[in-house]
N, C-alpha and C positions, 0 to 999 in steps of 0.2 A: 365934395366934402360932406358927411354925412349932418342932418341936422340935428343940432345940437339944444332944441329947444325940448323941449319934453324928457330929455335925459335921465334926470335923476329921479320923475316922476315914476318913471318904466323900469327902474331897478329894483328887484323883490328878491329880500334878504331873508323872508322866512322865521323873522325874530321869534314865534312862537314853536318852532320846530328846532330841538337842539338837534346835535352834530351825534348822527350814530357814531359811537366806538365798538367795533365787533370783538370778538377776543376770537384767536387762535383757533381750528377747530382742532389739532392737532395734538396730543397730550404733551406735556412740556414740551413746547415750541414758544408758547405766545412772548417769551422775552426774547424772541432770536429777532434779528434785521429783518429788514422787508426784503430786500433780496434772498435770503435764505429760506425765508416764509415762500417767496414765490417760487422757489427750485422746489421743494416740500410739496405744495400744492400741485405739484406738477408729477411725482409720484404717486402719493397719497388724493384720492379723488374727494373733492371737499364736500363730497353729497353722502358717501357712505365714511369716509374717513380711512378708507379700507383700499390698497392697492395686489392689482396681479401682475407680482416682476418676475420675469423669465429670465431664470440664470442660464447664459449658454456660455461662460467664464470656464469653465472645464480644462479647458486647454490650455489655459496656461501654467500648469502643474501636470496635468497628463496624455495629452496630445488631443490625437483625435477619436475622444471615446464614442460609442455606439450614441448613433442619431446626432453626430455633430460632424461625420466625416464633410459633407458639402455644405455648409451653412445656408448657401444662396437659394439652394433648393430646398433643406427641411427645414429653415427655421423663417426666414424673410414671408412665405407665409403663415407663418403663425403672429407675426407683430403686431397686426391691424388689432387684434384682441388682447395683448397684453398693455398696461399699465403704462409698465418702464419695460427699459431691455438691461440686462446685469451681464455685460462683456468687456472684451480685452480691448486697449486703443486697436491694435494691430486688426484684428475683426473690425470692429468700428470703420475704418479706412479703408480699409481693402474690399469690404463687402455691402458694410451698410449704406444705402443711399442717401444722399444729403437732405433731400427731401419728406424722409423720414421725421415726423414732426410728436412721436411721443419723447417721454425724457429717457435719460440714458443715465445708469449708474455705471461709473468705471472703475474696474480693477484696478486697485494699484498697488498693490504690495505683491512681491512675489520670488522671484531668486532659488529658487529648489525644485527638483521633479517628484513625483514618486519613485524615483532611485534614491533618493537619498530623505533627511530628516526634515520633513515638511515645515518644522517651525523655524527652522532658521532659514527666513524671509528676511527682507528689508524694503523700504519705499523703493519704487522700480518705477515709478511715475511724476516728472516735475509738475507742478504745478503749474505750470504755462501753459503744459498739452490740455490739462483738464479745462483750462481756459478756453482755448483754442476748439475742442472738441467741444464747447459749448454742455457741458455734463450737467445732470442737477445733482449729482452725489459722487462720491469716492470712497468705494468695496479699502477695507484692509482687514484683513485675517489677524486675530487674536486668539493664541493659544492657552490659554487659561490651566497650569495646570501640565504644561509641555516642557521641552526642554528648554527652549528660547524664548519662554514663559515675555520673561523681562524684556527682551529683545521688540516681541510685538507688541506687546503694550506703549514703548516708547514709539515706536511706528504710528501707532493709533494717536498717541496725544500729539505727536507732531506733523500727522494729518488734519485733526482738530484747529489747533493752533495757526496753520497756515492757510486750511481753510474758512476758517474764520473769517480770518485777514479781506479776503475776494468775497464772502459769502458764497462759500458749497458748502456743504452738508457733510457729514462723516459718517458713512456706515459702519458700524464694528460688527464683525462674522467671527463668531463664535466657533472655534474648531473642537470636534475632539478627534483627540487619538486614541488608537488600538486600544490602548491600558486604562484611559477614564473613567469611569460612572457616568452612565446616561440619565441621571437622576434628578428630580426635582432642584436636593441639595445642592446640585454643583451647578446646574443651568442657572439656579436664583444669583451665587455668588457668581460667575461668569459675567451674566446680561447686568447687573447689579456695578463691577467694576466698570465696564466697560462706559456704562450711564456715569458712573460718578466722575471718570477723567473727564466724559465732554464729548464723548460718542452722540450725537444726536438720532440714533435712533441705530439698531441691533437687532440683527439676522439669527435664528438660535432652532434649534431642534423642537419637535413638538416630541412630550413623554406624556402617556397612559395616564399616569398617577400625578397629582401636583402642580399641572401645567399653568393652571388658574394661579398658583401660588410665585410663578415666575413672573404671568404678565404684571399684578397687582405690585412686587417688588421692584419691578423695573420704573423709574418716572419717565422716560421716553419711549417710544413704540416699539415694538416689537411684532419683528416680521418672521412668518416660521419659513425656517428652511425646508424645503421637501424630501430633503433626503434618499435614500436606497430608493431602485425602482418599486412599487407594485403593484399591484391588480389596480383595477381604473377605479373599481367600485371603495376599495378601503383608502384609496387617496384621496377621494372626493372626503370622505367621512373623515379623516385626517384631518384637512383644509378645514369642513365644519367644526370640528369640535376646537382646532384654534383659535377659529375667531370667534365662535362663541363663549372662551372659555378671557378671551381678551387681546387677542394677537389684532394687529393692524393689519393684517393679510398674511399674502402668503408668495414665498420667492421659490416657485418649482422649476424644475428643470428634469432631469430624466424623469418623474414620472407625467410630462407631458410630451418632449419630442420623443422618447421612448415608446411611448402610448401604439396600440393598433390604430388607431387614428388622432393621432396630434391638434389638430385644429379640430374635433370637435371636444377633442379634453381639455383644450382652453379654456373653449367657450361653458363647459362644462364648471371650470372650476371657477370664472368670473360670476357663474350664477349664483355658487355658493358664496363667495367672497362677498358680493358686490349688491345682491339679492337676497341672501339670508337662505335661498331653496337649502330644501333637504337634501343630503345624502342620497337619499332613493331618488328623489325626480329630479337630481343633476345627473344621477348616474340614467337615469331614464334619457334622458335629452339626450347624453352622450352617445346610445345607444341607436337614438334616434337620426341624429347627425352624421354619424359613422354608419348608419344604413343606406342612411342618402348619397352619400360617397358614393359607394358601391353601385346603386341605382344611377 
């Protein structure tokens, strides 16, 4: 039995040291659950604030586009450097390994190909699986602006709402179609609604002009999507100029498994994100990385 004589004398309470309370580093988060906060922390890196998600989600609206034909072989090396991974359960399962220990945002809205009108989606994911698959977030596409305009925004509140409930996280992805303006105006009101139903943080286009005027209007973060493929050297400067302009990161996808060399465009675009490097000596690394390949 342990002795009991000097007990209370050896107990140190610290009474002149109060109880640190931290706050949130994350921009409107600090009221969510600690569960939600820890799925959060687990995309978003609590050192720069700033995450690198790899969308390879593609396929489930248009098959198997360029640089996603075999997953196992172009993308599973590329993980080890991104953030989060942004994919379908059905990849998740059939490819990714369980041991795989970064977070995972899941797809879950979906119902349409590119044959047919993209915005008419609906929830295609219960909420058990997102459980079950262990996710720190849940993808739903919102058409702002579309024909099912209505359609996906309810998707999104009652992703919201349900994840709430468990503590997961709600991504809102901002679509546009063919006919929209890719403008300051319509990103601000897009990323703007989507925050105000209860989206806790939104995926959106980086634009030229006004981008700054997007992040600063949104109260929750804002991840830029990567968009169309292109040259290595104007994606890196892309990545820069959204996070310095206020984006939380950056969710690419073709313009890294696309890339002439993939895994050093990652690592490329983690330096901008994550580093603050420039443009030129990310694009320089890259160039340097992708040398050594070859070597």
């Amino acid at each position: 039995m342990a002795d009991m004589d000097g007990l209370k004398e050896a107990k140190q309470f610290y009474t002149d040291v109060p109880q640190k309370t931290e706050g949130f580093f994350l921009k409107g988060s600090n009221s969510l659950d600690w569960g939600m906060k820890n799925r959060l922390a687990r995309i978003f890196n609590p050192k720069s604030g700033r995450t690198v998600m790899l969308a390879i989600d593609h396929g489930y609206f248009q098959g198997p586009t360029t640089g996603l034909e075999r997953i196992d072989l172009n993308i599973l090396p590329l993980t080890p450097y991104a953030d989060t991974l942004m994919l379908t359960r059905g990849i998740l399962r059939s490819i990714v390994p369980p041991s795989f220990s970064r977070s995972i945002v899941l797809r879950v809205s979906g119902g349409t190909s590119i044959l047919k009108e993209l915005s008419n989606e609906e929830i295609a994911v219960d909420i058990e699986d997102s459980l079950r698959l262990n996710v720190c977030a849940m993808a739903v596409q919102v058409f702002i602006g579309g024909e099912f305009e209505k359609e996906s925004i309810i998707n999104m509140t009652k992703m919201v709402d349900i994840g709430t409930r468990y503590g997961i996280p709600t991504l809102a992805v901002t679509a546009v179609g063919r006919d929209m303006a890719r403008d300051a105006r319509y990103f601000r009101l897009a990323t703007r609604i989507c925050a105000e139903l209860g989206a806790h943080y939104v995926k959106t286009y980086y634009i030229d002009e006004g981008f700054e005027t997007v992040c600063a209007a949104c109260p929750v973060p804002i991840v830029m999507a990567g968009g169309k493929k292109q040259p290595a050297a104007d994606a890196l400067k892309m990545a820069y100029n959204a996070v310095q302009q206020g984006a939380s990161g950056v969710d690419m996808g073709r313009n890294i498994f696309q890339a002439a060399s993939p895994v050093a465009m990652i690592q490329a675009v983690r330096a901008v994100v994550h580093d603050n490097e420039t443009p030129e000596k990310a694009f320089d690394l890259y160039n340097t990385l992708k040398n050594q390949e070859v070597g």
